[in-house]
VOSE-141885 format. One record per atom (N, C-alpha, C, O, CB): x, y, z; residue in one letter. Coordinates in steps of 0.02 Angstrom, whole numbers, plus 50000, padded with zeros to 5 digits. Glycine has a CB too. Example, Ala and Ser with C-alpha at 12.3 -4.5 7.8 and 13.67 -1.06 7.14 Angstrom:
% residues 2
> 50660; 49716; 50390; A
> 50615; 49775; 50390; A
> 50660; 49835; 50390; A
> 50712; 49834; 50423; A
> 50565; 49776; 50452; A
> 50642; 49888; 50354; S
> 50684; 49947; 50357; S
> 50645; 50002; 50394; S
> 50670; 50057; 50402; S
> 50704; 49970; 50286; S
END
This chain:
% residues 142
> 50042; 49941; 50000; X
> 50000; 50000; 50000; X
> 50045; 50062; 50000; X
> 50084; 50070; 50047; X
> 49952; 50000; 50061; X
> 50041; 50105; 49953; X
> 50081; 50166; 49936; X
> 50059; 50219; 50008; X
> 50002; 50226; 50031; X
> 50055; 50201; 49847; X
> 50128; 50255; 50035; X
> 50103; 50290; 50067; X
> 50101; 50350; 50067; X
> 50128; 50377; 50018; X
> 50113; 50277; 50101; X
> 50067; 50397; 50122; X
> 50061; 50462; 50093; X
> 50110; 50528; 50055; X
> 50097; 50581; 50028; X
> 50036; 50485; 50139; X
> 50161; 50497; 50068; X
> 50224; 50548; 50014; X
> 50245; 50508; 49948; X
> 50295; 50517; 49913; X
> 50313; 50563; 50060; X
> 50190; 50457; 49940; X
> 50215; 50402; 49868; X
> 50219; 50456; 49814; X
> 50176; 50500; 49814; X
> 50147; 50328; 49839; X
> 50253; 50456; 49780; X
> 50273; 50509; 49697; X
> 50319; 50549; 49718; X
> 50360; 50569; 49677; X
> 50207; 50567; 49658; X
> 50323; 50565; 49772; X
> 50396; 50631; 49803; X
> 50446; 50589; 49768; X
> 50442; 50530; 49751; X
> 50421; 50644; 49913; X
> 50505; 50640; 49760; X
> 50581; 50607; 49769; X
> 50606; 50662; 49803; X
> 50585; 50719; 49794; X
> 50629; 50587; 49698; X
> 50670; 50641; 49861; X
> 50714; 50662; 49911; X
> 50783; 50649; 49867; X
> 50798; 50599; 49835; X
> 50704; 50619; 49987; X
> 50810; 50692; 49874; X
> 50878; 50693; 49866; X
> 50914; 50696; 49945; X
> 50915; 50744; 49983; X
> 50895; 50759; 49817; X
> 50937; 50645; 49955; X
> 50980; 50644; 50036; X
> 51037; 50642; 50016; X
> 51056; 50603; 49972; X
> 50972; 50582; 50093; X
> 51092; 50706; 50063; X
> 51145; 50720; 50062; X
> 51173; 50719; 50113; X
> 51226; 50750; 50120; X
> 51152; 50760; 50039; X
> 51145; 50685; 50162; X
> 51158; 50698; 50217; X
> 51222; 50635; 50253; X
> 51258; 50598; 50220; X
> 51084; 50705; 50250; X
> 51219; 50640; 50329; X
> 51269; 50602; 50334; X
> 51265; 50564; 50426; X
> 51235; 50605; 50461; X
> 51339; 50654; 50310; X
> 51276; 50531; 50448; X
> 51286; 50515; 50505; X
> 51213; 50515; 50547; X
> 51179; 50465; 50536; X
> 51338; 50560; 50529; X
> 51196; 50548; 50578; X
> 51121; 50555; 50605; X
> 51058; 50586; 50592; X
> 51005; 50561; 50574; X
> 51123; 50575; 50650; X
> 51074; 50651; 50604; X
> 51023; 50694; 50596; X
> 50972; 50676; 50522; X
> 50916; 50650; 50517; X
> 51062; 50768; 50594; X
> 51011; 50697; 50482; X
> 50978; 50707; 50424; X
> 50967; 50646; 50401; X
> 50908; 50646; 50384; X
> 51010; 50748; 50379; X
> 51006; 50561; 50384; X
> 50997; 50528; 50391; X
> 50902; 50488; 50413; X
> 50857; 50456; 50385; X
> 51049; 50535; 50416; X
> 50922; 50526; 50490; X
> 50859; 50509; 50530; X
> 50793; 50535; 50489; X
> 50741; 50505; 50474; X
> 50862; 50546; 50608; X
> 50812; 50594; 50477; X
> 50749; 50626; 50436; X
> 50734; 50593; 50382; X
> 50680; 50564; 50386; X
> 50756; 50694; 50411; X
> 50764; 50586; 50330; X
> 50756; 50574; 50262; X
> 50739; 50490; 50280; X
> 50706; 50459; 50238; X
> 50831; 50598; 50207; X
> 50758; 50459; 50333; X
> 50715; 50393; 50350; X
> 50643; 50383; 50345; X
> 50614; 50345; 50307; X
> 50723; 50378; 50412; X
> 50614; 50434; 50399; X
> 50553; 50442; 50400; X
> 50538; 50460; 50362; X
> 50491; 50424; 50345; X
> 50529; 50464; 50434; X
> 50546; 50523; 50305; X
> 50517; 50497; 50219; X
> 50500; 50458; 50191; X
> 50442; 50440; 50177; X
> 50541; 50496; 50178; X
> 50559; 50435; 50175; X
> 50533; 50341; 50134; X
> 50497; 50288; 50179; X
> 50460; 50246; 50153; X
> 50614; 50284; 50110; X
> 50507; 50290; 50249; X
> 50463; 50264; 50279; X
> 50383; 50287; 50263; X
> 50335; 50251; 50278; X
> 50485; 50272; 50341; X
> 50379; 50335; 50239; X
> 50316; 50360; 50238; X
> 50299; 50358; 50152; X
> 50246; 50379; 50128; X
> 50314; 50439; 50277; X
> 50352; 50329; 50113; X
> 50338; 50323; 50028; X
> 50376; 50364; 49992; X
> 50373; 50363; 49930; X
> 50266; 50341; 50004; X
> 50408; 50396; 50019; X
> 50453; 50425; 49987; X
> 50497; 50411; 49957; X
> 50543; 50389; 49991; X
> 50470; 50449; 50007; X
> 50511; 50414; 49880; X
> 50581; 50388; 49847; X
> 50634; 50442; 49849; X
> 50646; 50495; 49821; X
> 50572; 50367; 49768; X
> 50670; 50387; 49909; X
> 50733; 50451; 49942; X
> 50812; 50403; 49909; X
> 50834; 50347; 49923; X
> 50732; 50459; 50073; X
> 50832; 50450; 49870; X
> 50901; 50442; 49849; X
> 50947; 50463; 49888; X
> 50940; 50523; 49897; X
> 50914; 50469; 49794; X
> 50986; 50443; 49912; X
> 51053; 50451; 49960; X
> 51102; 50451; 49933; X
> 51133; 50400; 49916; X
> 51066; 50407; 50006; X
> 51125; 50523; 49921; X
> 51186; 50541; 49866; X
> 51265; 50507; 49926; X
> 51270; 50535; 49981; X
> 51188; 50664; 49844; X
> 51282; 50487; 49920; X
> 51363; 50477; 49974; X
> 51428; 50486; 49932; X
> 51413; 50463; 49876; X
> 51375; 50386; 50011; X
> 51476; 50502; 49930; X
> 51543; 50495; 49930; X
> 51542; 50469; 49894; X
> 51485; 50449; 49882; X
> 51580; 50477; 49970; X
> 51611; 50440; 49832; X
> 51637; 50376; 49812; X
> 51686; 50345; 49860; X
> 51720; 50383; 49894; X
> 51669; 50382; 49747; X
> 51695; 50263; 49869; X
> 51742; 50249; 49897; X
> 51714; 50228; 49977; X
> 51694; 50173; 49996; X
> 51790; 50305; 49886; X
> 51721; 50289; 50013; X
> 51689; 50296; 50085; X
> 51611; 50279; 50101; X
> 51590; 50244; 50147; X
> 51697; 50369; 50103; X
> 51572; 50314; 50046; X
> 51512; 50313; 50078; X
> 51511; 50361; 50151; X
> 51557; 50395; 50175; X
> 51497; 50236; 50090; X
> 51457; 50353; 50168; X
> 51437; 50387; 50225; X
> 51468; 50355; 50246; X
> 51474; 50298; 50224; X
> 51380; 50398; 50251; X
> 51520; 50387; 50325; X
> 51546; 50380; 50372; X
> 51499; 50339; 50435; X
> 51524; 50326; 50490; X
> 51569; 50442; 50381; X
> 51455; 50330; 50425; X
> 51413; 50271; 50473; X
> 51414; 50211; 50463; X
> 51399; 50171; 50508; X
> 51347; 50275; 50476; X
> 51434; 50190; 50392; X
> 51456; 50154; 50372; X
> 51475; 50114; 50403; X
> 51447; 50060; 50411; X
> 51480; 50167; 50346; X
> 51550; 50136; 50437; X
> 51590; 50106; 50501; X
> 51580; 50096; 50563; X
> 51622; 50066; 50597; X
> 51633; 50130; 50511; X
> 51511; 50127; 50596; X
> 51498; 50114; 50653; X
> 51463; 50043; 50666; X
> 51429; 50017; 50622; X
> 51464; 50167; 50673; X
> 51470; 50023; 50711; X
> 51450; 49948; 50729; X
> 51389; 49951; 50760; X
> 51363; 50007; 50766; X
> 51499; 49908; 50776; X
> 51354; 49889; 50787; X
> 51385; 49856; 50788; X
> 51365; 49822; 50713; X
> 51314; 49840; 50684; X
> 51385; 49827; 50850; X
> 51424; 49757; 50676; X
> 51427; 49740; 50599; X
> 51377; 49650; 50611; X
> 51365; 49613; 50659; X
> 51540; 49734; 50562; X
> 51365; 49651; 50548; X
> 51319; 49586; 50530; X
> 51346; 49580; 50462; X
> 51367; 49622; 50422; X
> 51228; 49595; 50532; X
> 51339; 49504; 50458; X
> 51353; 49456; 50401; X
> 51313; 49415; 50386; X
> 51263; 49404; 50421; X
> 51402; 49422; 50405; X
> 51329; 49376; 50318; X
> 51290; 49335; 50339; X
> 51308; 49240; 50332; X
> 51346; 49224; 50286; X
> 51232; 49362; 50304; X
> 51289; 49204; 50361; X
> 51332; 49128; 50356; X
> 51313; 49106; 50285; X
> 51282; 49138; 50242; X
> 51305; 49061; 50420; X
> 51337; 49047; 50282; X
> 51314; 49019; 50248; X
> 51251; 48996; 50195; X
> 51246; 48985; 50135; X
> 51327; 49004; 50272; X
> 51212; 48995; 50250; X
> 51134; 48962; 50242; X
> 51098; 49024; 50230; X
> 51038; 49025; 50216; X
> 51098; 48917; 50315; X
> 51147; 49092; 50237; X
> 51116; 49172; 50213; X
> 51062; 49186; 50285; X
> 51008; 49216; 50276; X
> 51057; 49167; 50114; X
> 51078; 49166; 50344; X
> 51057; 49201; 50403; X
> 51095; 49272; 50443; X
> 51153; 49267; 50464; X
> 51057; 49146; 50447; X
> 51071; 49308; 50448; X
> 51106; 49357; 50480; X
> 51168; 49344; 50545; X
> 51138; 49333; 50598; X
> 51051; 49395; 50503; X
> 51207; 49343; 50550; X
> 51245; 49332; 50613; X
> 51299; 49398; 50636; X
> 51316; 49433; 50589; X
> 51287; 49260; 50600; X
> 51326; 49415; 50698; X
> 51365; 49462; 50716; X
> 51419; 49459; 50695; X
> 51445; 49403; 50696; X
> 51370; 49468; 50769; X
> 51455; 49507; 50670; X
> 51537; 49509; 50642; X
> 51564; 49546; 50706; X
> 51531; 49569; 50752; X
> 51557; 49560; 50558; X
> 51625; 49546; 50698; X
> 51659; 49583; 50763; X
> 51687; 49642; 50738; X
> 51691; 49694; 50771; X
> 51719; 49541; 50802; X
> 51713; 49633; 50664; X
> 51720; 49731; 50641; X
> 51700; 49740; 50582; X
> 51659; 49698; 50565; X
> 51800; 49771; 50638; X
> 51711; 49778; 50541; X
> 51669; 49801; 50472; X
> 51755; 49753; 50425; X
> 51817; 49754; 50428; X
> 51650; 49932; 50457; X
> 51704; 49723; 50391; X
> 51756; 49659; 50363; X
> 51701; 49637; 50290; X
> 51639; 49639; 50287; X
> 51767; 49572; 50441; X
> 51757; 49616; 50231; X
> 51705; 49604; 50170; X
> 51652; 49554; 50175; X
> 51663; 49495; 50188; X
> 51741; 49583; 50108; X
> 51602; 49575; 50167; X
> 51547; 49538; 50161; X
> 51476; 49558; 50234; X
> 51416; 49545; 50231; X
> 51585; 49455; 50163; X
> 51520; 49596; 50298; X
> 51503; 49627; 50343; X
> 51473; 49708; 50323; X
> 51495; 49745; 50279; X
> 51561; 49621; 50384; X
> 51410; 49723; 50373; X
> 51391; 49800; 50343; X
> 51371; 49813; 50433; X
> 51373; 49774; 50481; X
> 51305; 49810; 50262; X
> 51357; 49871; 50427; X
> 51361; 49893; 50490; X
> 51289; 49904; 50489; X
> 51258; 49943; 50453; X
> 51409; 49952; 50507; X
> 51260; 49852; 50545; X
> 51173; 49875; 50563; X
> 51165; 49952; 50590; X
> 51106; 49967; 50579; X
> 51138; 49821; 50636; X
> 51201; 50011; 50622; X
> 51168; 50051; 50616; X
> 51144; 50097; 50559; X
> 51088; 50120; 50546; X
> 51185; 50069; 50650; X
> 51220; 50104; 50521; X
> 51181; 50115; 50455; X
> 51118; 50099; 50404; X
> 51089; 50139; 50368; X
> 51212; 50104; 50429; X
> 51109; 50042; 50412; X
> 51051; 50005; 50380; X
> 50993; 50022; 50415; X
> 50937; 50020; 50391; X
> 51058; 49929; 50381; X
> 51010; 50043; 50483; X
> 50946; 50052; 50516; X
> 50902; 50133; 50492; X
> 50842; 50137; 50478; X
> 50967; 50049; 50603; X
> 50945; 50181; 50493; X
> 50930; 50225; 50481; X
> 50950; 50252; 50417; X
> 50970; 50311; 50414; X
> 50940; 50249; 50524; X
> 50947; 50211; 50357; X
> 50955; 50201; 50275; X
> 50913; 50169; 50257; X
> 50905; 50170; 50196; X
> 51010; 50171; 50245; X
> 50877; 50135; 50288; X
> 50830; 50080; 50267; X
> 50760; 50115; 50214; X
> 50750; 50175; 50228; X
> 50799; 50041; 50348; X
> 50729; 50097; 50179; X
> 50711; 50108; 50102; X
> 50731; 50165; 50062; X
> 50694; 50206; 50035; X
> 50643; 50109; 50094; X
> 50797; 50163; 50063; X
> 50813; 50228; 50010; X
> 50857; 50176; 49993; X
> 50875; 50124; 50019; X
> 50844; 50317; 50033; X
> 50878; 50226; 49906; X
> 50933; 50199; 49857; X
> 50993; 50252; 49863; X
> 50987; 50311; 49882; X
> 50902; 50192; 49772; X
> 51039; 50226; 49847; X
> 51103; 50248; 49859; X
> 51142; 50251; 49766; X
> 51143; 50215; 49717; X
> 51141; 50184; 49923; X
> 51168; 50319; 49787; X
> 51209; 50325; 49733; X
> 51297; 50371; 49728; X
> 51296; 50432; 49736; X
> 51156; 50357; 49690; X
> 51339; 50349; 49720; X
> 51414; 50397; 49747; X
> 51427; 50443; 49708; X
> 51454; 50431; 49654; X
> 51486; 50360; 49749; X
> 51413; 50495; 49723; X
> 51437; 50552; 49669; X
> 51504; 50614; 49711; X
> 51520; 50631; 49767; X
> 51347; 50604; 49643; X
> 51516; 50624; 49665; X
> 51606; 50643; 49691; X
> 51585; 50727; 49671; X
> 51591; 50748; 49614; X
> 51698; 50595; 49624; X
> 51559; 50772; 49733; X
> 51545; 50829; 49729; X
> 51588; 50894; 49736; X
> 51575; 50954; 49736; X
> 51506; 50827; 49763; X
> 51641; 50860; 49740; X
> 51683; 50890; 49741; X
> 51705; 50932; 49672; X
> 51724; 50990; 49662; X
> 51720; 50850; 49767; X
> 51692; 50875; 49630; X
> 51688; 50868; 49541; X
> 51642; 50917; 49497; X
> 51582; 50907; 49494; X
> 51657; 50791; 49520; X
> 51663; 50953; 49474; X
> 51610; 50976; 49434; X
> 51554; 50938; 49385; X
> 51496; 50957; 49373; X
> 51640; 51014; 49398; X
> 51595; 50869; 49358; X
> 51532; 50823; 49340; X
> 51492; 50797; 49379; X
> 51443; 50769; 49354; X
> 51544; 50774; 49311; X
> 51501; 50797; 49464; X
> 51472; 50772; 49504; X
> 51431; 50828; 49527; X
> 51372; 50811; 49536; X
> 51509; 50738; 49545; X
> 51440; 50878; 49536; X
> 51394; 50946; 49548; X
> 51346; 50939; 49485; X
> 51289; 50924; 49502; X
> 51443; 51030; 49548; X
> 51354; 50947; 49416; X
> 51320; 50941; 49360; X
> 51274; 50888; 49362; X
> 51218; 50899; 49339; X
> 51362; 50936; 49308; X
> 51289; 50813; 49393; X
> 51239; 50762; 49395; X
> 51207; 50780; 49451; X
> 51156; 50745; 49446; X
> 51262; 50691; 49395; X
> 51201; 50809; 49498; X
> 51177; 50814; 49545; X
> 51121; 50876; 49540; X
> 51064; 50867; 49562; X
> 51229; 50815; 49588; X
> 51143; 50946; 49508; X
> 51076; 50986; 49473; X
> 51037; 50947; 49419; X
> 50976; 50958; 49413; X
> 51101; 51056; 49433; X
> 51063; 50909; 49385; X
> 51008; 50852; 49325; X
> 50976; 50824; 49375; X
> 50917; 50834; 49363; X
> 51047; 50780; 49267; X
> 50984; 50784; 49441; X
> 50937; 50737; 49476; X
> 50888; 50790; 49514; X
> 50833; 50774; 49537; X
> 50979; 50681; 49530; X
> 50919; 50866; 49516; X
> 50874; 50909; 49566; X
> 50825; 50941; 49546; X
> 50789; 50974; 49583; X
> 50904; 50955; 49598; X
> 50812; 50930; 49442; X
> 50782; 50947; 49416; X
> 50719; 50922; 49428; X
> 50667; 50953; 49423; X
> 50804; 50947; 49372; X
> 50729; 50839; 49452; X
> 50658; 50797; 49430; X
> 50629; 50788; 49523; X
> 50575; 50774; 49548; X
> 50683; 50692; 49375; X
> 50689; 50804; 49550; X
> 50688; 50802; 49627; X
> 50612; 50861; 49674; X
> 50591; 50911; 49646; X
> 50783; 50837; 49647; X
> 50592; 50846; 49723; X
> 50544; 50871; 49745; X
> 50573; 50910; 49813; X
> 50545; 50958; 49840; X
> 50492; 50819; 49751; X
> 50628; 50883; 49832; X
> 50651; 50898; 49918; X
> 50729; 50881; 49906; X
> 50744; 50831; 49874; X
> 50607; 50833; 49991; X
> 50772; 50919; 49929; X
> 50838; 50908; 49963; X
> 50854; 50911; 50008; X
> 50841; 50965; 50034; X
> 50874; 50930; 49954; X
> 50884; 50870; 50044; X
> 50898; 50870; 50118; X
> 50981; 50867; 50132; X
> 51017; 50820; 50115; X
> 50859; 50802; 50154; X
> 51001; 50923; 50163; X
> 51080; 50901; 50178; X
> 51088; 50948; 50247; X
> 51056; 50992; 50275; X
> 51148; 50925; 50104; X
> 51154; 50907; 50255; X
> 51163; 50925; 50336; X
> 51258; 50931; 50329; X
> 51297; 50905; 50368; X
> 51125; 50842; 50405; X
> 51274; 50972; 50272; X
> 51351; 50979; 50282; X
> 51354; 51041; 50324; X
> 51307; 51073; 50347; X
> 51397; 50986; 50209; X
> 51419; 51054; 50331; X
> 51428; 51127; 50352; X
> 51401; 51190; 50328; X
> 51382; 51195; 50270; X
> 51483; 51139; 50348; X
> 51400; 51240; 50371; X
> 51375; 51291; 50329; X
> 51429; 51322; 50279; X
> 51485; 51339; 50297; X
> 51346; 51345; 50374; X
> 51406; 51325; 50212; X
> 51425; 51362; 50168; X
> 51433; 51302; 50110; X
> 51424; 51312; 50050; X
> 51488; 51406; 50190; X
> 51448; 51242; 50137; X
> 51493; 51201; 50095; X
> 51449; 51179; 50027; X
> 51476; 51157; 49976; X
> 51520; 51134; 50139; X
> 51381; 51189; 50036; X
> 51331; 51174; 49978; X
> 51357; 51230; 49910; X
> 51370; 51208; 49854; X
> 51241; 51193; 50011; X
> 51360; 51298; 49927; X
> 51390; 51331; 49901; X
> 51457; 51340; 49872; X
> 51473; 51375; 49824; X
> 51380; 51356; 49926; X
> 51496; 51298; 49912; X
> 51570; 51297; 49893; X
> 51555; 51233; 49833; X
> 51594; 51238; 49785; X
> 51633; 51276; 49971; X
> 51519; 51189; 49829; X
> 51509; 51153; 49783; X
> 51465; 51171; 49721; X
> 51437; 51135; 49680; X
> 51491; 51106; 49811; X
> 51469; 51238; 49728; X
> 51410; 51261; 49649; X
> 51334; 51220; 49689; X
> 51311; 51176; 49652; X
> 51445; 51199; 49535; X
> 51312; 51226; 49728; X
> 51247; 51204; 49736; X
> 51205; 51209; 49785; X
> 51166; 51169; 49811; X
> 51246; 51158; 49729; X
> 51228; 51302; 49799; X
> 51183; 51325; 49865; X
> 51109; 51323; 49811; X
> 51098; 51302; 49754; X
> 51212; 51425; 49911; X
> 51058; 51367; 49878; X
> 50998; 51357; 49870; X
> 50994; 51423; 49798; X
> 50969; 51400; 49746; X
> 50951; 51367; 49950; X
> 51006; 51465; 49796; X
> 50974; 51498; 49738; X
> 50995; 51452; 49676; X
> 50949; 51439; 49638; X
> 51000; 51580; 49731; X
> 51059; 51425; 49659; X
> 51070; 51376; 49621; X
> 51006; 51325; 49571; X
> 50976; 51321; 49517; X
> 51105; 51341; 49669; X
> 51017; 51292; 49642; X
> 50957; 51251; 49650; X
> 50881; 51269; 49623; X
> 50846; 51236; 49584; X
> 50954; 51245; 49718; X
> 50868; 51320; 49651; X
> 50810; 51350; 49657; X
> 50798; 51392; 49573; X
> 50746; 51412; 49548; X
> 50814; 51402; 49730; X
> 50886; 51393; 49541; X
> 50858; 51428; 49474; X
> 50826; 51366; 49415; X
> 50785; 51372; 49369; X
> 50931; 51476; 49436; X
> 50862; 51312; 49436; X
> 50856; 51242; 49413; X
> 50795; 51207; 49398; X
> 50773; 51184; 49346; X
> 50884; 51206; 49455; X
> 50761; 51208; 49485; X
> 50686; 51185; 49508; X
> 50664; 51229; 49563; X
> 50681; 51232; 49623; X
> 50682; 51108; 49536; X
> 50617; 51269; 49523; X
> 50599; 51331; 49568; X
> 50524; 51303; 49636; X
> 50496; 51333; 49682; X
> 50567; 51408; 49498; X
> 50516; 51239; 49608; X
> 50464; 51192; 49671; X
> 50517; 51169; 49698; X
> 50475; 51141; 49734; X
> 50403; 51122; 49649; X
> 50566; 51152; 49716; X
> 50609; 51144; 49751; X
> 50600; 51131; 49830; X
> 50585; 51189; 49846; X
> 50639; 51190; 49735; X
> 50599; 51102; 49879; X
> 50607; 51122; 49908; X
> 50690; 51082; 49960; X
> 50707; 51023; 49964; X
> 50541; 51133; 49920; X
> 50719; 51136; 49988; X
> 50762; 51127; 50038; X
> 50776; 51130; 50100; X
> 50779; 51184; 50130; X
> 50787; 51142; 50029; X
> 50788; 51065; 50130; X
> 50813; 51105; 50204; X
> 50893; 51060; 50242; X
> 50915; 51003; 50236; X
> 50726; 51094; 50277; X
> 50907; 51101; 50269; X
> 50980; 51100; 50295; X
> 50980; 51073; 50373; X
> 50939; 51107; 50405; X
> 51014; 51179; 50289; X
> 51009; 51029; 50409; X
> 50995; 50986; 50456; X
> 51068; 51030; 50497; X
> 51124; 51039; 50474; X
> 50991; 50891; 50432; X
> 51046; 51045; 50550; X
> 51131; 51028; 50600; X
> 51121; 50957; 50635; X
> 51076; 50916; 50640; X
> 51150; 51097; 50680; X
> 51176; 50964; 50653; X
> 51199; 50888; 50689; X
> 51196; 50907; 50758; X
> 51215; 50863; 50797; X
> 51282; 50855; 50669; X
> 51172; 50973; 50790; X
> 51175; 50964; 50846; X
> 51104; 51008; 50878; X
> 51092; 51008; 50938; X
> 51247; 50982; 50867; X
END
């Protein structure tokens, strides 16, 4: 059963908690939330524990650190129905793919530092000249 934010898309930029947490309860609620991360790294929650694998028979079991084939349940917990994609924003082709996805996008959510959206070609007037329904909001972490 589709739920009440079914047809939105979220662009998540976010990272570690806060914003994370938010853009959860989106897609929990139907939202098709894309989770832009890093190449390479991924979100830095990534690494927090505690890690799960899985045996043999494909049952979940505890790992003791983040090891191949191991993912870290808190991440998953608070990632859980969004898709993931690594774009290197640092990059101007990665800033450029990232206004193409903000075109068709309904909501952005990020929680970097202040300014740094901007230092990447992709503060809010940017944005906003792109997809003027737009909407944005900026998370602190504390």
């Amino acid at each position: 059963m589709p739920g009440p934010l079914d047809g939105l898309t979220v662009l998540d930029l976010t990272r570690i908690l806060s914003g994370p947490f938010c853009t959860m309860l989106l897609a929990d609620l139907g939202a098709d939330v894309i989770k832009i991360e890093q190449p390479i790294t991924g979100d830095p929650a990534r690494g927090n524990g505690p890690f799960l694998t899985l045996d043999e028979a494909g049952n979940q079991i505890a790992a003791e650190s983040q090891r191949s084939g191991a993912f870290s349940s808190y991440f998953m917990s608070i990632n859980r129905n969004k898709r993931s994609l690594a774009i290197d924003l640092r990059d101007v082709k990665g800033s450029e793919l990232l206004l193409d996805l903000a075109v068709h996008a309904d909501v952005l959510v990020e929680n970097f530092r202040p300014g740094t959206m901007e230092k990447f070609g992709l503060g809010y007037d940017v944005l906003k000249a792109r997809n003027p329904r737009l909407v944005m909001a900026s998370i602190s972490g504390f």
